[in-house]
C-alpha positions as a Markdown table, in Angstrom:
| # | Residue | x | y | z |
|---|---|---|---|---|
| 1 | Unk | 176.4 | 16.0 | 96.0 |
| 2 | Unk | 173.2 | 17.4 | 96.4 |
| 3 | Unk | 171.9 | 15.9 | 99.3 |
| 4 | Unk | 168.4 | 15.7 | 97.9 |
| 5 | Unk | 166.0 | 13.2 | 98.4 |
| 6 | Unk | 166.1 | 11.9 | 95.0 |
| 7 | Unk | 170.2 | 11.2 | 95.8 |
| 8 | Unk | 169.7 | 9.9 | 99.6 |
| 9 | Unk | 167.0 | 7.5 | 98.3 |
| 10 | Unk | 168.6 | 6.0 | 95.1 |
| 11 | Unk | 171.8 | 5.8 | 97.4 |
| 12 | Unk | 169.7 | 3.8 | 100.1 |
| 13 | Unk | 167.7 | 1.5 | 97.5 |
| 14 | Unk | 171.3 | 0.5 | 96.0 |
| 15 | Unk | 172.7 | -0.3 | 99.7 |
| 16 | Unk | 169.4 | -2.3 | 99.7 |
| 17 | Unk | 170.1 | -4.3 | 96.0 |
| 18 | Unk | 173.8 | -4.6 | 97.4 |
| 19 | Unk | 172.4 | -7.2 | 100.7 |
| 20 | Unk | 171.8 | -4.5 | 103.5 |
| 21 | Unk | 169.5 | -5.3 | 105.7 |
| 22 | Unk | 167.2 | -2.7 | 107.8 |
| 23 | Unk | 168.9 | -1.1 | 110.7 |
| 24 | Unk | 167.9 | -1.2 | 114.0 |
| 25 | Unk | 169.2 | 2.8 | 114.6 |
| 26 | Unk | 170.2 | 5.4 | 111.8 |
| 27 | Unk | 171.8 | 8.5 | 112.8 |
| 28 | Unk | 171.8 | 11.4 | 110.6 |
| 29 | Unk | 171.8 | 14.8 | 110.7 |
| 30 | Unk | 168.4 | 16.9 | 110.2 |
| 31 | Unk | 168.5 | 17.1 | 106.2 |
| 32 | Unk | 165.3 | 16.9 | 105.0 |
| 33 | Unk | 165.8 | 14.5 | 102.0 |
| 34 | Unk | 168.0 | 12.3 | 103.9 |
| 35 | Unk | 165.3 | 12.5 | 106.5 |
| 36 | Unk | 162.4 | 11.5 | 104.1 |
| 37 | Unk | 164.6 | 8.9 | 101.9 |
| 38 | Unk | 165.3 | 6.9 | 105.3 |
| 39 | Unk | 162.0 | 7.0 | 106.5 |
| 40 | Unk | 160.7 | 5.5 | 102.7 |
| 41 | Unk | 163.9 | 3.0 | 102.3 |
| 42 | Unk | 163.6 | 1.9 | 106.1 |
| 43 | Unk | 160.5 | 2.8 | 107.8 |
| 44 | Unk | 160.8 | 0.7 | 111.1 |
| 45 | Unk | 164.1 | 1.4 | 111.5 |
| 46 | Unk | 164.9 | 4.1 | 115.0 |
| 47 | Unk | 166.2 | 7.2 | 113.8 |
| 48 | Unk | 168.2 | 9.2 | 115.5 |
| 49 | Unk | 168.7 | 13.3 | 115.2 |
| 50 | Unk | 172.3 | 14.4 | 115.5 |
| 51 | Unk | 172.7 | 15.6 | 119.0 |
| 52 | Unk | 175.9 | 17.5 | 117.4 |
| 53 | Unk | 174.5 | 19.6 | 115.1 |
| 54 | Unk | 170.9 | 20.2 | 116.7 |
| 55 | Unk | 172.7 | 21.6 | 119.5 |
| 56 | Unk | 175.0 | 24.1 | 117.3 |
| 57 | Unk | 172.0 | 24.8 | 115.0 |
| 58 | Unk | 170.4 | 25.4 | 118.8 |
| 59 | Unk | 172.9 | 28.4 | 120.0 |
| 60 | Unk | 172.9 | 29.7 | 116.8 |
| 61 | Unk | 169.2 | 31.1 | 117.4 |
| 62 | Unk | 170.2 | 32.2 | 121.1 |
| 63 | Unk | 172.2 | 35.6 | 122.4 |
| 64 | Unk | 175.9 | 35.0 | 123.4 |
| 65 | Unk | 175.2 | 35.6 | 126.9 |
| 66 | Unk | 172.6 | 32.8 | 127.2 |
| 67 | Unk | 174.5 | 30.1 | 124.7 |
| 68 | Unk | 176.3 | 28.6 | 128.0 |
| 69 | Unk | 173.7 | 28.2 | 130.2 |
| 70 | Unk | 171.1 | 26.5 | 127.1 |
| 71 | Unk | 174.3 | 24.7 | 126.5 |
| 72 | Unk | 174.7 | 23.0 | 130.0 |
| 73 | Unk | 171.2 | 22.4 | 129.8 |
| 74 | Unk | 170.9 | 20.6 | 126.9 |
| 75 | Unk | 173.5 | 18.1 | 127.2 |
| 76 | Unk | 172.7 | 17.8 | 131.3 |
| 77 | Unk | 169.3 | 17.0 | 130.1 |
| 78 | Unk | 170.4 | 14.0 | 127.9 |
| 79 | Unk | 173.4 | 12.7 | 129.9 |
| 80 | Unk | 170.8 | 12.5 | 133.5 |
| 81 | Unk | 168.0 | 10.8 | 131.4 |
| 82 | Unk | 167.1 | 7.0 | 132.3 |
| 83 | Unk | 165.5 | 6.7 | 128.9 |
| 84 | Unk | 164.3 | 8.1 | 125.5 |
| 85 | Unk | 160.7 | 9.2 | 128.1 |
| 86 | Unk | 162.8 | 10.9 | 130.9 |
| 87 | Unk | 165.0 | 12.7 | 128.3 |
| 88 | Unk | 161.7 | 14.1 | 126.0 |
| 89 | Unk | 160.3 | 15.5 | 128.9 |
| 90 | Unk | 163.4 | 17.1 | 130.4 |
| 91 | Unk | 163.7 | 18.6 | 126.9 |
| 92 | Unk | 160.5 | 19.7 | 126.6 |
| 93 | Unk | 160.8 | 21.3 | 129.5 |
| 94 | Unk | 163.6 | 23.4 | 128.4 |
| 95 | Unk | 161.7 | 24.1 | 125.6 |
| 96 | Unk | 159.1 | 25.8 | 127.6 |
| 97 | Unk | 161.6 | 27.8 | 129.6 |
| 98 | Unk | 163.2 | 29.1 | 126.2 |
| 99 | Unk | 159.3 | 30.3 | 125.2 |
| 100 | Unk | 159.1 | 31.6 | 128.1 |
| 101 | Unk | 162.1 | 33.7 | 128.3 |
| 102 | Unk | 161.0 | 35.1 | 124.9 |
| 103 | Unk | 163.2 | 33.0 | 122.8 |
| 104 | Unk | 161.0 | 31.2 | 120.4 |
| 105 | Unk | 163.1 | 30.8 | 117.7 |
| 106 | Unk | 165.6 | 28.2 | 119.7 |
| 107 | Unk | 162.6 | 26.7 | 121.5 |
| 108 | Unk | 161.0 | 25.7 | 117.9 |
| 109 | Unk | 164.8 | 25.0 | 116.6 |
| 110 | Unk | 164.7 | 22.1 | 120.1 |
| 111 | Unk | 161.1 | 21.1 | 119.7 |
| 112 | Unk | 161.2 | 20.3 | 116.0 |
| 113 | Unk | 161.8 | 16.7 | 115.8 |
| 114 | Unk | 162.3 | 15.6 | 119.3 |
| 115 | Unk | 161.5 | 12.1 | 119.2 |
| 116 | Unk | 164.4 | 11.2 | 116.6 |
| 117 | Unk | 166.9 | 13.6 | 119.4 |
| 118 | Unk | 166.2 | 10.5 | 122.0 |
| 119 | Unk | 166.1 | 7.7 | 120.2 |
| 120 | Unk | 169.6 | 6.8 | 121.2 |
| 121 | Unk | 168.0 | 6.0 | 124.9 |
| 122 | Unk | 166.3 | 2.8 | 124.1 |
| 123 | Unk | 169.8 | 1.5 | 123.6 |
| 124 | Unk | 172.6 | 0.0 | 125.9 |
| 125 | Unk | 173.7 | 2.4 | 127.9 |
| 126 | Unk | 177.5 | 2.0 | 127.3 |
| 127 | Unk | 177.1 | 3.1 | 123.8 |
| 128 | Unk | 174.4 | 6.0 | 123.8 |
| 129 | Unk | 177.1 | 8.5 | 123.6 |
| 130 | Unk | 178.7 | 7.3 | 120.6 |
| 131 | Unk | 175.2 | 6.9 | 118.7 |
| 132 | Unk | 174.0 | 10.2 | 119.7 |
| 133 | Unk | 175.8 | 11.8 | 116.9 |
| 134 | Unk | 177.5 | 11.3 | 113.2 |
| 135 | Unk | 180.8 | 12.4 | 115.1 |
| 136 | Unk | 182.2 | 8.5 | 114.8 |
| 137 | Unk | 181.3 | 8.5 | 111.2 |
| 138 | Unk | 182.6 | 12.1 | 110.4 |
| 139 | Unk | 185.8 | 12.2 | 111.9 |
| 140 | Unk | 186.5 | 8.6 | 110.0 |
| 141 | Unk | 185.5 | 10.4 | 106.2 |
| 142 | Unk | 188.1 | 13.4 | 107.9 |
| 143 | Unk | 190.9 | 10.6 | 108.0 |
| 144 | Unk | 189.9 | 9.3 | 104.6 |
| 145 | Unk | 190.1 | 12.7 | 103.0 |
| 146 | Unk | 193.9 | 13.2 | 105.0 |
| 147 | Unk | 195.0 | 10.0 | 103.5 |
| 148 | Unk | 193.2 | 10.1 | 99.6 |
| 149 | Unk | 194.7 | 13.9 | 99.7 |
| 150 | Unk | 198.3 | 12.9 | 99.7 |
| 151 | Unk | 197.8 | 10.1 | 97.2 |
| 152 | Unk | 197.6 | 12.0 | 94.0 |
| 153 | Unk | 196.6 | 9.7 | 91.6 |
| 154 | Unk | 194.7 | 6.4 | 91.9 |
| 155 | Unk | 195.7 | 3.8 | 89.3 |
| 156 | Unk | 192.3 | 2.6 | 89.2 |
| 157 | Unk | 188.7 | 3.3 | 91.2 |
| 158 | Unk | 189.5 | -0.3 | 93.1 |
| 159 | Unk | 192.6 | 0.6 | 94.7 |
| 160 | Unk | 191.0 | 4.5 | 95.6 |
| 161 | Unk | 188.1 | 2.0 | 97.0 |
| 162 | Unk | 190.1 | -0.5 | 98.7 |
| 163 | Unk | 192.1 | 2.2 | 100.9 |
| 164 | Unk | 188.8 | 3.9 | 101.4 |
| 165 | Unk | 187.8 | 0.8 | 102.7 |
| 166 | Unk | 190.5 | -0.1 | 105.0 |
| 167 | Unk | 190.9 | 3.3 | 106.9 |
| 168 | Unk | 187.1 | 3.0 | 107.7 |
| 169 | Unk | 187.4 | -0.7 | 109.0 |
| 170 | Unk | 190.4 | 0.5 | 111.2 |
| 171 | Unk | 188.4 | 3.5 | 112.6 |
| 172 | Unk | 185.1 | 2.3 | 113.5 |
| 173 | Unk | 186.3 | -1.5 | 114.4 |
| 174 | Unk | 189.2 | 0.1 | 116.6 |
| 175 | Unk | 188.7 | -0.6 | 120.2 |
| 176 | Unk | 189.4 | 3.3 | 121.3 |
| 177 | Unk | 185.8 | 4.2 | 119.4 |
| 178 | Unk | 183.8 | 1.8 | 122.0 |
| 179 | Unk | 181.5 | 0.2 | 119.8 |
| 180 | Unk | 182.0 | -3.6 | 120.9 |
| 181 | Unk | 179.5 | -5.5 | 122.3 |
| 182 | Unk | 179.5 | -7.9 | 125.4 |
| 183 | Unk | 177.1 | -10.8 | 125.6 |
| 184 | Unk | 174.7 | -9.0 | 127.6 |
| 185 | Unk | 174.5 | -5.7 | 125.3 |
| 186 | Unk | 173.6 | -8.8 | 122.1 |
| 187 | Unk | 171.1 | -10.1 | 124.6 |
| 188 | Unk | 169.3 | -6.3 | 125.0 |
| 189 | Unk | 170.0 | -5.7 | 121.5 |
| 190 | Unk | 168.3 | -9.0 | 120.0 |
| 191 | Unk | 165.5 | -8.3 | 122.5 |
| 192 | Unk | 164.7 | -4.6 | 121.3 |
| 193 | Unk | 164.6 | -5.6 | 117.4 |
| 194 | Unk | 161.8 | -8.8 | 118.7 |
| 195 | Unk | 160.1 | -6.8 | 121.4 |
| 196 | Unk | 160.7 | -3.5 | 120.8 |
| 197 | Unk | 160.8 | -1.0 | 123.8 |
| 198 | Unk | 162.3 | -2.5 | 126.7 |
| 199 | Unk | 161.9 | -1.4 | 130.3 |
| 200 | Unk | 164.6 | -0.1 | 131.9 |
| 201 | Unk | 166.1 | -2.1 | 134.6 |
| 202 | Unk | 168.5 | -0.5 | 137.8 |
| 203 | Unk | 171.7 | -2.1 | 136.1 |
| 204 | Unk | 171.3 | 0.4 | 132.8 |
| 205 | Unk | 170.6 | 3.3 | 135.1 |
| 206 | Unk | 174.0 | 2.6 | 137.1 |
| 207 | Unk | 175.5 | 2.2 | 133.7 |
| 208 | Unk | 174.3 | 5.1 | 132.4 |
């Protein structure tokens, strides 16, 4: 409940006890102890910075009249990136431009951390959307909490668990989230975690 690092990493050495293996991408959010307890649990795993909540913590350091234009921006620069490079330097560049204009604040808000904002771009390109943020996993604990609300009482912690369980299996496994793989998104995949960085090819930029 914390969210300290103490809490993040006891909850990541017990996912480790329990047979998970180290990810090939973690998305979170910019907490520091979750930041810090990832990087100890699973130190070669990619880690990617909420594009969600780095852009709202982004506006929140800018005037009203100039949140739209940062806004289209931002998300122009990550959508027209070929990779994790192109985007870095299109969002540096923004960065500069915010200095510029006297905005410092939101230019060391978008600068902090900027590796771990791109990280999503050494993936397949059909699914760099969907791992850009925690939005997949959030909206899934909102319809948990809708369901658990209405229940009242559990009889037991197994049967709060096992509907816990089964909403999140329907959600993230459900063909409307995207997040199946073809043969050739495997074959990119297996590649990365044996080769690391991949070039990219003219297929993924079409994709993308």
């Amino acid at each position: 409940m914390r969210e300290s690092y103490e809490d993040w990493h006891e909850l990541g050495r017990d996912l480790i006890a329990r047979g998970l293996g180290a990810p090939m991408l973690i998305v979170a959010d910019g907490a520091p102890g979750l930041v810090k307890a990832i990087e100890q649990c699973w130190p070669a795993s990619d880690r990617q910075r909420c594009c969600v909540h780095r852009a709202r913590n982004l506006y929140a350091k800018l005037p009203e009249r100039e949140r739209e234009r940062v806004k289209h921006a931002y998300w122009r620069a990550l959508d027209d990136a070929i990779n994790d490079r192109d985007a870095k330097q299109r969002l540096q560049a923004l960065v500069d431009q915010l200095d510029k204009d006297g905005y410092t604040a939101a230019a060391r808000c978008l600068a902090d951390d900027l590796d771990a904002l791109v990280a999503h771009l050494r993936y397949p390109p059909r699914h760099r959307r969907r791992w850009r943020s925690t939005n997949l996993l959030e909206r899934s604990l909102g319809e948990v909490k809708r369901r658990t609300k209405v229940m009242g009482r559990f009889p037991g912690e197994d049967s709060c668990l096992s509907l816990v369980w089964a909403v999140l299996d329907l959600l993230i496994t459900h063909q409307t989230n995207g997040i199946h793989f073809n043969q050739l998104d495997r074959q990119r995949l297996k590649r990365r975690r044996y080769e690391g960085d991949e070039p990219t090819i003219p297929e993924e930029v079409t994709a993308a």
